[in-house]
C-alpha positions in Angstrom: 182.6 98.8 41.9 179.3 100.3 40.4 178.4 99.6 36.6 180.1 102.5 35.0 180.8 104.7 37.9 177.1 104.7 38.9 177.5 107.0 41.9 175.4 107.0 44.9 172.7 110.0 45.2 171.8 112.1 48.2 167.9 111.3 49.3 166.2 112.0 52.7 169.7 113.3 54.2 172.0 110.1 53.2 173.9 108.4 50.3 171.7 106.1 48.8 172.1 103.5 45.7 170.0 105.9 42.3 168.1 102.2 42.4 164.3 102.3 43.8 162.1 99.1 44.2 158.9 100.2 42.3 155.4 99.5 45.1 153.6 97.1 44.1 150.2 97.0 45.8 147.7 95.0 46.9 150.5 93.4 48.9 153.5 92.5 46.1 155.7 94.8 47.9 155.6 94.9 51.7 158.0 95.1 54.5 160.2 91.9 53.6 161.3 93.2 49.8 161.4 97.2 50.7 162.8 96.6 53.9 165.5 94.4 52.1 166.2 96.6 49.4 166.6 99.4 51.6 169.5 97.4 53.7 170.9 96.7 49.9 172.0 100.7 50.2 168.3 101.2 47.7 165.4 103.0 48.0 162.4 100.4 49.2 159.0 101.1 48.9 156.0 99.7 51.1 153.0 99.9 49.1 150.5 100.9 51.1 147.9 100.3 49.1 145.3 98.0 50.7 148.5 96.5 52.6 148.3 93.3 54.7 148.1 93.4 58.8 148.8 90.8 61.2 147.5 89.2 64.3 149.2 88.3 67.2 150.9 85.2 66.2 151.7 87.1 62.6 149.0 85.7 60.6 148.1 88.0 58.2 144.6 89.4 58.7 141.6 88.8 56.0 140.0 91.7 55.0 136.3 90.8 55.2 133.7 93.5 55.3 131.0 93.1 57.8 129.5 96.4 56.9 126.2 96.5 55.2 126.5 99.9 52.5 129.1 100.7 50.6 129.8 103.7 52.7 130.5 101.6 55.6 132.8 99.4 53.7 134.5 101.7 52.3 135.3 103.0 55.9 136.2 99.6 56.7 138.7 99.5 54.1 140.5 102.9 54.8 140.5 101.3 58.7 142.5 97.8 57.3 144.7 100.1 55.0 146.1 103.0 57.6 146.8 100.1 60.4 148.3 97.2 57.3 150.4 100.4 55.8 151.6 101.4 59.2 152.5 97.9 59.8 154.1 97.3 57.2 156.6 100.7 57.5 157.4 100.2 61.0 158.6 96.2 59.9 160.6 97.7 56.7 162.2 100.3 58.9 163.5 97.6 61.4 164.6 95.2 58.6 166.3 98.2 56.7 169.0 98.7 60.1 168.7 102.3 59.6 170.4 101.5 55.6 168.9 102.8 52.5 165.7 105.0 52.4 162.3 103.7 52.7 159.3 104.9 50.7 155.9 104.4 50.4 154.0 104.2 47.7 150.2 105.2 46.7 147.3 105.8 44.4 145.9 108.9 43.9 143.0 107.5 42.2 142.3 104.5 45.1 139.7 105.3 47.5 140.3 107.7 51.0 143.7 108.2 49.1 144.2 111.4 51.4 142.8 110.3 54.2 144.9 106.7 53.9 148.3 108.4 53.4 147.3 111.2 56.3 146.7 108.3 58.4 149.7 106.5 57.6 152.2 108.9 57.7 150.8 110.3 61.4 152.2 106.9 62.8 155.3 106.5 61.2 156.9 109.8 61.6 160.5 109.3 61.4 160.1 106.5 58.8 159.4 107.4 55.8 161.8 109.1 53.4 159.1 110.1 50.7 156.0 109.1 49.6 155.8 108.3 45.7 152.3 108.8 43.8 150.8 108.5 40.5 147.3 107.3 38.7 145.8 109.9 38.8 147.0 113.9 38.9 148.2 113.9 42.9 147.9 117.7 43.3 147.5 117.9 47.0 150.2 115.6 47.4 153.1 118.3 48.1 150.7 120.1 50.6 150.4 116.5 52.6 154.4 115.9 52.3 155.1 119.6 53.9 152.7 118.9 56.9 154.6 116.0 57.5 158.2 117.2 56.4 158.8 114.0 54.0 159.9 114.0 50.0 157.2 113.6 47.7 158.0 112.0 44.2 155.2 112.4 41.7 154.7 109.7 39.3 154.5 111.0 35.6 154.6 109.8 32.0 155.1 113.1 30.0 156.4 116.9 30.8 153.0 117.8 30.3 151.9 116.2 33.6 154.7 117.6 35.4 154.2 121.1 34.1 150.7 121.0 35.4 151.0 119.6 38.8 153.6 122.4 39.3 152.1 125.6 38.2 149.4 124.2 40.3 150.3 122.9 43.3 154.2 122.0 43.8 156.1 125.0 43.1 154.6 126.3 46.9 156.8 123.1 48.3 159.9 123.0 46.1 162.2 122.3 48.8 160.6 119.1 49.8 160.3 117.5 46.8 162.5 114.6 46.4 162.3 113.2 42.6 160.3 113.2 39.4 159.3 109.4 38.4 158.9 109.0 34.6 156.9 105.6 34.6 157.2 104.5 30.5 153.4 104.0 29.5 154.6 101.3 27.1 156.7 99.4 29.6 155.6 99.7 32.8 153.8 97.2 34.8 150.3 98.1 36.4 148.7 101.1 35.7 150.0 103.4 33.2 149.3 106.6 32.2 148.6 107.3 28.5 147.0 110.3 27.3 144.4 110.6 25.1 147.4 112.4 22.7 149.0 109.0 22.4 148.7 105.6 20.9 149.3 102.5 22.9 150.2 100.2 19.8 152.8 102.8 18.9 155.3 103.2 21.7 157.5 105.8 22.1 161.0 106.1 22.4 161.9 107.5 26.8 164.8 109.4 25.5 163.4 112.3 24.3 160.3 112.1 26.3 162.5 112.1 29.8 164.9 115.1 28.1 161.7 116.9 27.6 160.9 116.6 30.8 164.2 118.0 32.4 163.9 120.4 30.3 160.6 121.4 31.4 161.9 121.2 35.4 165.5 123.4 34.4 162.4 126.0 33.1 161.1 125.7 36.4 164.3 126.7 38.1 164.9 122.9 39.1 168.6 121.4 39.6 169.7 119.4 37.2 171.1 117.2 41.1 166.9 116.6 41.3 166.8 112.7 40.0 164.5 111.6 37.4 163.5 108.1 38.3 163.3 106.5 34.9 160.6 103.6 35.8 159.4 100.4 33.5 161.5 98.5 31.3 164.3 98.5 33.5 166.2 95.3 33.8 170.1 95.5 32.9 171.7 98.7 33.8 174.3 98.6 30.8 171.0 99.0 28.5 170.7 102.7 29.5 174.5 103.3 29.6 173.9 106.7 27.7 172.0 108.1 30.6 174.1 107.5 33.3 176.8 110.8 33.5 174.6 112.4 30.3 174.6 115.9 31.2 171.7 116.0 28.6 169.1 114.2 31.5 170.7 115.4 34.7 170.5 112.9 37.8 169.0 110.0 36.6 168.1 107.2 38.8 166.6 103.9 38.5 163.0 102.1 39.2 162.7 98.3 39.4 159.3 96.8 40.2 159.2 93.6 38.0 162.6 92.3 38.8 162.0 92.0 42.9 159.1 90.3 42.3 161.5 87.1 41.9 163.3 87.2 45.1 163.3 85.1 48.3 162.2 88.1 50.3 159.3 88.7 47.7 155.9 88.2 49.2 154.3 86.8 46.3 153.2 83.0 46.4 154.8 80.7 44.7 153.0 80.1 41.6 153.0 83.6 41.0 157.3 83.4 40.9 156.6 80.0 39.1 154.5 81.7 36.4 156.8 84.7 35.6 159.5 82.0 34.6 157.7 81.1 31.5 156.8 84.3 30.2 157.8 85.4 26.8 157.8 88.6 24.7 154.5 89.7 24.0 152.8 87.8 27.2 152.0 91.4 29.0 149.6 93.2 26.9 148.4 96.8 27.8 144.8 97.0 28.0 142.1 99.0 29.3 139.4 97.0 31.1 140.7 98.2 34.4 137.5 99.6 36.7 140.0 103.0 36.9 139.7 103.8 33.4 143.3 103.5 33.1 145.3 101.5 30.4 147.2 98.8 32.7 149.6 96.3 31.3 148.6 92.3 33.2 149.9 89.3 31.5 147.7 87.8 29.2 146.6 85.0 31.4 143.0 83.3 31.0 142.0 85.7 33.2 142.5 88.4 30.9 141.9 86.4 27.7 138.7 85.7 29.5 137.9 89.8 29.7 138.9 90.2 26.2 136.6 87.2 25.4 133.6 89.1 26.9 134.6 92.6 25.2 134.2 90.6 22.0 130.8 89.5 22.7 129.0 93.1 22.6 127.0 94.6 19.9 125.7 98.5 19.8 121.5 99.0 20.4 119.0 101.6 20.6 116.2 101.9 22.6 114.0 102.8 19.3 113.8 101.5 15.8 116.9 104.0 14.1 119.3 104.1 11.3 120.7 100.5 10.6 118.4 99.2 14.1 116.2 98.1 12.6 115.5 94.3 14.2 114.2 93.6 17.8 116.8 91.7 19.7 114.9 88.5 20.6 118.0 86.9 22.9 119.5 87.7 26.2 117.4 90.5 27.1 113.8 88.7 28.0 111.0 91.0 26.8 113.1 94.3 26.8 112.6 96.4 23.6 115.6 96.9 22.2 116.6 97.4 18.6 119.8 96.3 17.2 121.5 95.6 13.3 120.6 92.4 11.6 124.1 91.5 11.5 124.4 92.0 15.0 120.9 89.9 15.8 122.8 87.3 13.9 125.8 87.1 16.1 123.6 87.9 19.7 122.1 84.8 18.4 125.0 82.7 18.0 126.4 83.8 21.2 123.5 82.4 23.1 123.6 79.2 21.6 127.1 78.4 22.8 125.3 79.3 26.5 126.5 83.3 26.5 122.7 83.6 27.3 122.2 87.0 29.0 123.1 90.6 28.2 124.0 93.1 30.2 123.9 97.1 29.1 126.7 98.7 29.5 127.6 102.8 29.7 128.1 102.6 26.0 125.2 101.9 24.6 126.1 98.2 24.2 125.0 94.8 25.4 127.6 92.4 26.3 126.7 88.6 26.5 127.8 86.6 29.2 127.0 82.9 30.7 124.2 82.8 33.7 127.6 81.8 36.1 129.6 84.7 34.9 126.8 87.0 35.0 125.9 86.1 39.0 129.7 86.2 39.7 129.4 90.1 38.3 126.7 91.3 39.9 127.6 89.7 43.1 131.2 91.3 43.0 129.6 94.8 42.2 126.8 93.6 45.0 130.3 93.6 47.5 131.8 96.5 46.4 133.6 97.8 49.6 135.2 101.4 47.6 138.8 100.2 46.7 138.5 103.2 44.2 137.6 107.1 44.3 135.8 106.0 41.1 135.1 102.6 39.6 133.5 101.4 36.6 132.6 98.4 37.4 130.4 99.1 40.5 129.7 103.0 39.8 130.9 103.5 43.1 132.6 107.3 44.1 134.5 108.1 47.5 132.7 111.8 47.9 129.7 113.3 47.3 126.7 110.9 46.5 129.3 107.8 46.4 127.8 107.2 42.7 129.7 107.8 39.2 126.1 108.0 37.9 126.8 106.0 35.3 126.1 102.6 34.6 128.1 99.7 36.2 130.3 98.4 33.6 130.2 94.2 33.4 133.0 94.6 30.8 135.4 95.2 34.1 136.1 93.8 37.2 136.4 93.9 40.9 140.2 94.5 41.2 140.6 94.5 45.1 139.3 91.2 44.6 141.3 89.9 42.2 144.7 91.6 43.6 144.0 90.3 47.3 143.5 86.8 45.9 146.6 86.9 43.5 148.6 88.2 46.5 147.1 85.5 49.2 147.5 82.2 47.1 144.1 81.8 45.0 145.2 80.5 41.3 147.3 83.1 39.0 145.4 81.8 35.7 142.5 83.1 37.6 143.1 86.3 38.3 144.9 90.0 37.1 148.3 89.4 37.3 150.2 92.5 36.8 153.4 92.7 35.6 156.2 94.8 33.5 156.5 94.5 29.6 159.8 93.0 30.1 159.1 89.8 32.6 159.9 88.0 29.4 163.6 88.3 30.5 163.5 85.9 33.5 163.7 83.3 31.2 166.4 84.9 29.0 168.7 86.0 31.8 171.1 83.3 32.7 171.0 85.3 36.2 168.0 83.0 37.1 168.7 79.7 35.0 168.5 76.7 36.8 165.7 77.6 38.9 167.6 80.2 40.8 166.1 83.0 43.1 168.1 85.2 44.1 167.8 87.5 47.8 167.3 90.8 47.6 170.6 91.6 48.8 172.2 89.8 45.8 169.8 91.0 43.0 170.9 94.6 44.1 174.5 94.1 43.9 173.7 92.0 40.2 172.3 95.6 39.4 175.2 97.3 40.0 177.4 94.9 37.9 175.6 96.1 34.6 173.4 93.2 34.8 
């Protein structure tokens, strides 16, 4: 028996469980969990961003870029994600035994995003139930699902969003697509997406916010049988008692992309299971130093404490003496004429005594102060920037046109293929972004995994449908 009468839903023309393992890329969520949670009667989901490949004795293959531009690289990397994201579909779909539904998951705003899921979804016809997408507005993503015949499940955080890809783009492909994911901006793990409209120190209750958006999809002629995938902050079913059955929401199924992460099948190294024991509330903080532009929410590891360290360190200049610039800054910026506040001359100075010695500009008229190590380490990550993104901040790289944002690399960011391919391959978690739900403080509260206890995939789906 299900928790409250939890029924099963119809997706991609079988009776699945309304529970869907959230993709986790650069490699959190591969073949082993979706193809897992898929046999568990679920919905798994291969991301297939950046996702691993291997060689012939099943070693996983490093992605190292030979290439010499950017534009090269960035071919290099669409290359290692098609054949790693077809890989990892074809093992999920053996593993699943023809149970379940698998997905895949993307980026709308990672580089060769169309070209990558074209790619991917060429060699895997017959696979893939649906392709979920979100960071970014994914309008061209119903016209991809319809060449292919496969569901496509937007990934939104307000009716607003929803409203706009429609009139735009989905109401030509209504037939094909296969849910509406509201990902919570104030719970969710990863990248979320707040609006300008709201603040991220004051979060908002999902209720009405998911109500509004059925309502927006019954104006748009939608079934009420159409799931909303209600996604971050999900951990004991019996929570959101009042949504299963509410004829108020409609279908309402459920996304979980924190809670596989601690399962035997989960990819993740060990430290990185390790580490999520010991979290409490308040240990995932939603920032915005992300190279998308995006808020994200990342534990608050030294990693992170480190970027918010550096963010710190930056006063406002001027390129002329003007309004309260009225001091040359004499530190960090070796014969460079640049005019700052006496305050802020006061606290360059300070900096670069405790060996923050160099400043770099940034796009906002500021100078950031940084160590000579930590300044090498950024200009040699931007140096190796290989495209990960249609547009990143850090290395002002773009994925069309003249491959340049035109603005100025930001040193207040970060190479994040870098940092997610190490997470994901075993370098140290206190070292890099670690991203993770707002409510990974619960492994340690849930007597589910006391003791040590890791549970299989198999058995944290059927925990699920107990309530718990």
């Amino acid at each position: 028996m299900s928790f409250k009468g939890l029924k099963p839903i119809l997706y991609g023309g079988r009776e699945v469980w309304p529970l869907v393992e959230g993709g986790k890329g650069v490699s959190a969520s591969n073949h082993m969990s979706s193809g897992a949670w898929a046999a568990a009667g679920g919905i798994g989901t291969v991301s297939a961003v950046n996702a691993d490949s291997y060689d012939a004795e099943g070693k996983i293959v490093p992605q190292v870029y030979h290439a010499l531009t950017r534009k090269e690289r960035h071919q290099e990397l669409i290359d290692y994600a098609i054949a790693g994201a077809v890989e990892q579909v074809r093992r999920a779909w053996e593993i699943s035994g023809g149970k379940g539904a698998i997905n895949i998951n993307v980026l709308w705003e990672m580089g060769g995003a169309q070209p990558i899921l074209e790619g991917v979804l060429e060699q895997t016809r017959g696979m893939v139930a649906g392709v979920t997408c979100g960071a970014g507005m994914p309008y061209k993503l119903s016209e991809i699902a319809a060449r292919y015949s496969v569901n496509y499940l937007p990934i939104v955080s307000s009716a607003r969003a929803f409203r706009a890809l429609w009139k735009r783009a989905y109401h030509k492909v209504p037939e094909l697509l296969g849910a509406v994911v509201y990902e919570d901006p104030w719970l969710a793990g990863g990248h979320n997406g707040l609006s300008n409209a709201e603040d991220p120190l004051k979060p908002e209750d999902p209720y009405p916010r998911v109500k509004a958006l059925r309502d927006t999809m019954r104006g748009e002629g939608i079934p009420d049988s159409l799931p909303i995938v209600m996604a971050g902050g999900v951990w004991f079913l019996r929570d959101w008692e009042n949504w299963i059955d509410n004829p108020e929401l409609g279908s309402i199924a459920f996304q979980y992309g924190t809670r596989p992460l601690l399962t035997t099948e989960s990819p993740i190294p060990q430290e990185w299971k390790d580490a999520l024991r010991e979290l409490e509330p308040g240990d995932v903080l939603l920032h915005r130093f992300s190279p998308t532009g995006f808020y994200s929410s990342a534990v608050r590891n030294p990693f992170l404490r480190n970027l918010e360290a550096r963010s710190d360190r930056q006063i406002p200049y001027s390129k002329v003496e003007a309004g309260e610039h009225t001091v040359r800054l004499d530190v960090g910026v070796k014969g460079k004429n640049f005019w700052v506040a006496p305050k802020d001359l006061d606290r360059a100075r300070a900096w670069s005594g405790q060996g923050h010695t160099d400043g770099l500009r940034t796009p906002d008229d500021t100078i950031v102060f940084v160590s000579p190590e930590e300044r090498d380490l950024i200009r040699q990550d931007q140096a190796d920037c290989m495209g990960c993104l249609s547009h990143c901040g850090f290395s002002s790289w773009k994925d069309h046109d003249d491959y340049t944002t035109g603005r100025l690399a930001d040193p207040r960011s970060f190479c994040i293929q870098k940092t997610l391919q190490d997470i994901a391959h075993g370098k140290p978690v206190d070292e890099n972004l670690m991203f993770a739900g707002h409510a990974a403080y619960k492994f340690k509260q849930d007597p589910f995994y006391s003791n040590g206890f890791t549970p299989t995939v198999k058995e944290l789906v059927d925990r699920i449908l107990t309530g718990d």
